[in-house]
C-alpha positions in Angstrom: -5.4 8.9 112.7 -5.9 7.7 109.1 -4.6 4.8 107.6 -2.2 5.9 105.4 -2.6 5.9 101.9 -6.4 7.0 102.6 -8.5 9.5 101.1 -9.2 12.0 104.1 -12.2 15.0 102.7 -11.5 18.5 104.2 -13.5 17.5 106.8 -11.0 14.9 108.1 -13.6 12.0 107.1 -13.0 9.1 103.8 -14.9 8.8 100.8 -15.2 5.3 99.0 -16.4 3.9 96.1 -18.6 1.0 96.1 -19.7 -0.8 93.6 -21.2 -3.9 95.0 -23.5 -4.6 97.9 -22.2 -1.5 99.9 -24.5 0.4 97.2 -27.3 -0.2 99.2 -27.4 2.2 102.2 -28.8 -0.4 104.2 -25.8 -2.7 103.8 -23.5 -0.2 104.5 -25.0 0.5 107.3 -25.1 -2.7 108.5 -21.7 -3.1 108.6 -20.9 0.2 110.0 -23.3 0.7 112.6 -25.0 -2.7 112.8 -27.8 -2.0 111.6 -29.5 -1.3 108.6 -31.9 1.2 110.5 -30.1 4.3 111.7 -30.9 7.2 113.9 -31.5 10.4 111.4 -28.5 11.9 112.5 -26.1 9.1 111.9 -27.5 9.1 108.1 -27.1 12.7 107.9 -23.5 12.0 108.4 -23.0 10.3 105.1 -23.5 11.5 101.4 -24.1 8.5 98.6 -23.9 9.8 94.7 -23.6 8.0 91.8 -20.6 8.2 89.9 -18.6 6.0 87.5 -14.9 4.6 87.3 -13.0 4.2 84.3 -10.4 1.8 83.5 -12.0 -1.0 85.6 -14.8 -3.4 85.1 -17.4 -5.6 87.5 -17.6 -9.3 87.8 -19.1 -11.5 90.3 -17.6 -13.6 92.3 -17.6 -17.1 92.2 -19.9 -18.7 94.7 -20.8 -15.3 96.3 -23.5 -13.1 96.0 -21.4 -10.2 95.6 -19.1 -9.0 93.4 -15.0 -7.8 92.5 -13.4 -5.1 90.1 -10.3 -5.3 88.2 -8.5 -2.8 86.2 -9.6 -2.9 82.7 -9.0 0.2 80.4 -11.7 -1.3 77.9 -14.5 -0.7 81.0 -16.3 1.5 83.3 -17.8 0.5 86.4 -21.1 2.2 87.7 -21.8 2.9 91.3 -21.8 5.3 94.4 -19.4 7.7 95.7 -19.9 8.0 99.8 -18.6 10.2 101.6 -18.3 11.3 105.6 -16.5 8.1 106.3 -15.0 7.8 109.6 -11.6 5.6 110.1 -14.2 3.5 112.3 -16.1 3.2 109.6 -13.0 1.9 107.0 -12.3 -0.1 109.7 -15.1 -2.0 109.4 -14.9 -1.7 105.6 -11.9 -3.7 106.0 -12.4 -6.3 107.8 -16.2 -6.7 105.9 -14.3 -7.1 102.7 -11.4 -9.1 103.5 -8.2 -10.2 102.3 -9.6 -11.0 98.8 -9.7 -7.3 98.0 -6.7 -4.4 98.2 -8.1 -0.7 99.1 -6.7 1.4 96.7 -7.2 5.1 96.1 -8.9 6.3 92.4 -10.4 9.4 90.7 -14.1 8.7 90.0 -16.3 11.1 88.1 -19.7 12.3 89.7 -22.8 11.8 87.8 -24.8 14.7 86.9 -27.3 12.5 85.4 -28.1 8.6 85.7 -28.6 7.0 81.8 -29.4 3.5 81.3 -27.5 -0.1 82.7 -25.3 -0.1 79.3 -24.2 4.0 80.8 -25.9 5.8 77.9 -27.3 8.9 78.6 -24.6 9.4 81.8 -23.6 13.0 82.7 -20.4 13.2 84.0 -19.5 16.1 86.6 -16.7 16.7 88.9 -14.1 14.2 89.9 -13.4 13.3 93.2 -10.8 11.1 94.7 -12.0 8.1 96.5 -11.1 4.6 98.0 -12.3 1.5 96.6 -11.7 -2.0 97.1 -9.9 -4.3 94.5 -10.6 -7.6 93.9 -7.2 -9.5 94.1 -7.3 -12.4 92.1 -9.6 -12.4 88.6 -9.5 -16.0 88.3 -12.1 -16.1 91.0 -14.4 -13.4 89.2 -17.2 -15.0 86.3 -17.3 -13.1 83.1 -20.9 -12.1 83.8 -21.6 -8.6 85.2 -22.6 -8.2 88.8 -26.7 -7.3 89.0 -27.4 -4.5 91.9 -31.2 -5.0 91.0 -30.8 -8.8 91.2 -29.3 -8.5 94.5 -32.2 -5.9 95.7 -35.0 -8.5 94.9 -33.1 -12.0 96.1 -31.0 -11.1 98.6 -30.5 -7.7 100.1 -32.6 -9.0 103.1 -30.1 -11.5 104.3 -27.5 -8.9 103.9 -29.2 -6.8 106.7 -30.2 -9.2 109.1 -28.2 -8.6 112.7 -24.4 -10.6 112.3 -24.9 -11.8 108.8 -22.7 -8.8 107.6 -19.7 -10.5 109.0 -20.7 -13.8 109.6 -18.0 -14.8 107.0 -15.3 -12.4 107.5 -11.9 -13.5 109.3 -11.0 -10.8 111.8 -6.9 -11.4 110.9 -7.3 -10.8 107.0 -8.6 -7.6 106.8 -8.2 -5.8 103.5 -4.9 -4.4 103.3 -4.6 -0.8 102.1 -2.2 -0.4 98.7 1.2 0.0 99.3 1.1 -1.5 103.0 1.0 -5.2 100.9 
């Protein structure tokens, strides 16, 4: 059974949003499956697109190598739309991100085409709905803009060694889902 408020596909799996280390397969599969090398058919289960969401924008988080969003009509926030989730898998999800974040459902718009880091040149498609986890308090976010390419090159291999995933994470504050707060 899904937790409610989730976004259940046709197929009676989640999609997500992420924004943030989960962009990288391998981290999301770390988490998931514990392990950033999967069997064939456990990738085939999962789809990762990019897409964009309005209204919000990235930050990093203080002292962390990853990063938050916040609603913020002035932005839009670049990243991947995954889909074939399980409610194993946002189970994890949860408790990986914590209780600084609040899972909240959103309409992102598929990317047809991939322009440049400022988004020029993006070719929106369809929209999709999806979940995607809010940062909860923006006095904890920097004003400088989260770097996925930063995080490739310094860091993504710690973030796929076995246990580092949740080597942090507090198995009684999960991420709450919106409107269960």
């Amino acid at each position: 059974m899904a937790i409610e408020g989730s976004v259940k596909s046709d197929e009676g799996t989640h999609s997500a949003f992420f924004y943030g280390t989960l962009m990288a397969p391998e981290v999301f599969y770390s988490v998931c499956y514990g392990s950033k090398n999967v069997p064939e058919a456990v990738a085939k289960l999962h789809t990762f697109q990019p897409a964009i969401l309005h209204g919000y924008c990235r930050r990093r988080v203080r002292y962390a190598d990853y990063p938050g969003i916040i609603e913020d009509e002035g932005h839009d926030v670049f990243g991947t739309l995954a889909t074939g989730l399980t409610d194993a898998n946002m189970a994890k999800l949860d408790y990986f991100e914590g209780s600084q974040y609040v899972r909240r459902t959103v309409t992102v718009r598929l990317l047809d085409k991939v322009g440049n880091l400022k988004g020029e040149g993006n070719v929106e498609g369809a929209e999709r709905e999806a979940e995607v986890y809010v940062f909860l308090d923006k006095r904890d976010l920097e004003e400088k803009e989260w770097d996925l390419e930063e995080f490739r090159r310094e860091k993504l291999k710690y973030w796929t060694r076995a246990g580092y995933v949740f080597e942090d994470c507090d198995p009684d504050n999960p991420a709450k889902v919106e409107g269960e707060l």
